[in-house]
Residue, then its C-alpha position, 0 to 999 in steps of 0.5 A: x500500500x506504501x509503495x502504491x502511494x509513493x508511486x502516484x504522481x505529486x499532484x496526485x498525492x496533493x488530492x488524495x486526502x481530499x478525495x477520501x474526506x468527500x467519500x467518507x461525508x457522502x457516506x455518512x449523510x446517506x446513513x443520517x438521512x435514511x429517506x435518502x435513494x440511490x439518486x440522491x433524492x429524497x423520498x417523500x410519503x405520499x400525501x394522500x396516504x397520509x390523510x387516509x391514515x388520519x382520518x382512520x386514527x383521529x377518532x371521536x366517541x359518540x352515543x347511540x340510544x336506541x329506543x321502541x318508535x311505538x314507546x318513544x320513552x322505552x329503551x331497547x336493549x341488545x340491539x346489533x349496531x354494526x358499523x361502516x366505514x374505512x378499515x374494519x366494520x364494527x360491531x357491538x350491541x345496546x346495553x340495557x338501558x338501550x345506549x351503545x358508546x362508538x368511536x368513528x372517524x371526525x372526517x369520515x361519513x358512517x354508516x350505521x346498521x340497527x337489528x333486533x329480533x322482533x323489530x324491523x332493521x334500519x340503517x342511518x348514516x352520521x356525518x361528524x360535519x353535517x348532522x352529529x348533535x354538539x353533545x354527540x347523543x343520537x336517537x335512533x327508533x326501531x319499529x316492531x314488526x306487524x305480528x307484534x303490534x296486534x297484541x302482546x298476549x301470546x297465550x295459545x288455545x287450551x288444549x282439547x282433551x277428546x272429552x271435551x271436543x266428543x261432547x259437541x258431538x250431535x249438538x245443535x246451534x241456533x241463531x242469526x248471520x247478520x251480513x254488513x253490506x247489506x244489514x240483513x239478518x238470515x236465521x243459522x242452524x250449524x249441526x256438529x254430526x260427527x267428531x274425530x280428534x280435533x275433526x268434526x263434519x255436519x251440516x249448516x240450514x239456512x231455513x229462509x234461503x230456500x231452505x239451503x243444507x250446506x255441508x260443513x267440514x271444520x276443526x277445532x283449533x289448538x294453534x291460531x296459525x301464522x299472522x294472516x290467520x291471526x289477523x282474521x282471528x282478531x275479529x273475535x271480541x275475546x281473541x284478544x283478552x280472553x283465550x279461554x273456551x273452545x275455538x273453531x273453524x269451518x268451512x261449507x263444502x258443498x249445498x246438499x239441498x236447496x240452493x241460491x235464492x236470486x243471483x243477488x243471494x248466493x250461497x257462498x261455499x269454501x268461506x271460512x267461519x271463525x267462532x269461539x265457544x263460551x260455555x257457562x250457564x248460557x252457552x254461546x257460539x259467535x264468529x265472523x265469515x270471510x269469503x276468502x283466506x286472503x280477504x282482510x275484513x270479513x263480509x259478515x258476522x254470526x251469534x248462535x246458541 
């Protein structure tokens, strides 16, 4: 290494050490600067990476009171609120006072998702810059779901033992159809011949609609059905605060004897009567009839004894 330095020429050796200073100050600067490329430039993060990540770590906390749109004032607890926006969704349930404590982002829009068995799903969307209250409390109303606005009596139909039902057997009720379109008043006359379990069949008199014998297949019932059947129920004055006693349904299948009077009076046959039995020192037997399961309102109603 001697020999090669004394071998380089005067002006050579006269530059040499300055040579080596610049090498070694380059190097060091790249070790200080580690943003520093192999160009020589600078490397910069890109801007708009460094916003997203702002928004995603620049937080607020805001409370979401979840309550019964029916009962303003009655909160819901265990509400799923699930949570949408940049990163991962977020999910968490109400407490029992019907409050949920969230963080979003201050610039981001959120969009918020509410469910709860027994109520119908809404979604809602927070803007921290547009529609977030000062105090940062939101109200949010869940509606419940039609099966649960009729009645909150979910008692099912005593259960009938054979005796009850064979005792039916070969009975008679007597008394009058009162139709609504037209107000009018038709004696009734429904014969229960046979029973078999929950199964009866007999016949119906009409005695002023030229002496019509329809015959007639029903049941009695020991569940109340979906929420169509339900409805239809409903028409019944005690379906809703007294359960007790025997309900029953039935259907006229076919005219055995006589038969439409004009074409304004037709026997109607596949109806569907409702009825509810009360039994006591005056037995009684009232129902409404609809002409159609899918029929909402009934075309009219009847009381027999």
């Amino acid at each position: 290494m001697s020999n090669f330095f004394n071998n380089l020429p005067p002006q050579f050796k006269i530059f040499l050490p300055f040579v080596i200073l610049g090498l070694l100050t380059t190097g060091l600067f790249s070790l200080v600067n580690p943003n520093h490329s192999e160009n020589g430039q600078v490397n910069q993060a890109k801007p708009e990476k460094a916003a997203e990540q702002e928004k995603t770590t620049d937080e607020i906390t805001v409370r979401i009171n979840i309550r019964n749109e029916n009962k303003k004032e009655e909160p819901l607890s265990d509400v799923k609120v699930n949570l949408i926006y940049l990163g991962e969704p977020i999910s968490t349930d109400t407490d029992s006072e019907g409050y949920a404590d969230i963080k979003i982002p201050k610039t981001n829009t959120v969009r918020v998702y509410l469910s709860k068995p027994g109520f119908k799903s809404k979604n809602y969307q927070i803007d921290p810059n547009i529609n977030l209250p000062k105090d940062r409390n939101i109200f949010y109303y869940l509606k419940p779901e039609e099966s649960n606005l009729r009645y909150n009596n979910t008692q099912s139909p005593q259960k009938i033992s054979q005796a009850t039902v064979q005792k039916w057997k070969g009975e008679k009720w007597e008394g009058i159809y009162n139709q609504y379109d037209t107000n009018e008043n038709y004696p009734m006359v429904l014969h229960i011949e046979q029973v078999n379990n929950s199964l009866f069949t007999g016949k119906l008199h009409w005695p002023t609609f030229n002496n019509t014998f329809t015959e007639v297949s029903g049941e009695f019932v020991t569940e109340f059905g979906d929420d169509m059947e339900e409805s239809k129920w409903e028409f019944l004055k005690d379906f809703k605060n007294n359960r007790n006693g025997t309900w029953l349904k039935f259907t006229e299948t076919k005219i055995l004897l006589g038969g439409n009077l004009d074409r304004g009076r037709l026997i109607i046959l596949n109806g569907l009567y409702y009825a509810h039995i009360v039994t006591g020192e005056d037995r009684s037997m009232s129902g409404v009839f609809f002409v159609k399961k899918k029929d909402s309102e009934p075309m009219g109603k009847f009381s027999l004894k």
